[in-house]
C-alpha positions, 0 to 999 in steps of 0.5 A, spaced: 385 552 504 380 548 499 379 542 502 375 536 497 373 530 502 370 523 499 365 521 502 362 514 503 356 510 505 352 514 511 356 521 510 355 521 503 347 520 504 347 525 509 350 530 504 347 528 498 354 527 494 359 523 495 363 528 496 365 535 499 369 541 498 370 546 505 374 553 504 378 552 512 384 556 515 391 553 514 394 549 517 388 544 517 388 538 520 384 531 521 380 534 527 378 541 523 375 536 518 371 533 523 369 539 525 367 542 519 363 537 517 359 536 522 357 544 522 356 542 515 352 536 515 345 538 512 340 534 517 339 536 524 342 528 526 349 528 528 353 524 524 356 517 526 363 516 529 368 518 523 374 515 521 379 519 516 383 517 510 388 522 508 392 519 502 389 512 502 392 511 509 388 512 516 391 517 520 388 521 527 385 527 529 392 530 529 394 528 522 396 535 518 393 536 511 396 539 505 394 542 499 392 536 494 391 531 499 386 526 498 381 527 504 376 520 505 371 520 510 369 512 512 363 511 518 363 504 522 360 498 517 357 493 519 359 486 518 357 479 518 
């Protein structure tokens, strides 16, 4: 299944791109999509603690995705 994520702040620099496009077996999930990405990220640095949007709405590692869902990726953000 044909995953496109929108990436954001750090994620989005590590990538080069504010988004992303993963092939992944179905049924896929939020921890799949981390998975992934940190396989995929194309400097040898980890990336940041993630947290995941799928249809504008926050979900956890166990949330299923769908064909045509909206994937967005938000690292933590300082705040002052």
């Amino acid at each position: 299944m044909r995953v496109n994520i929108l990436l954001f702040a750090s994620v989005a620099e590590a990538f080069g791109n504010d988004q992303v496009a993963l092939e992944l077996p179905a049924p896929v999930l939020v921890a799949d999509v981390a998975a992934a990405l940190q396989a995929a990220v194309p400097t040898s640095a980890a990336l940041p603690p993630l947290r995941f949007a799928v249809n504008q709405e926050f979900v956890d590692d166990g949330f299923p995705i769908h064909e045509g869902d909206e994937v967005a990726v938000i690292p933590p953000v300082a705040g002052g």
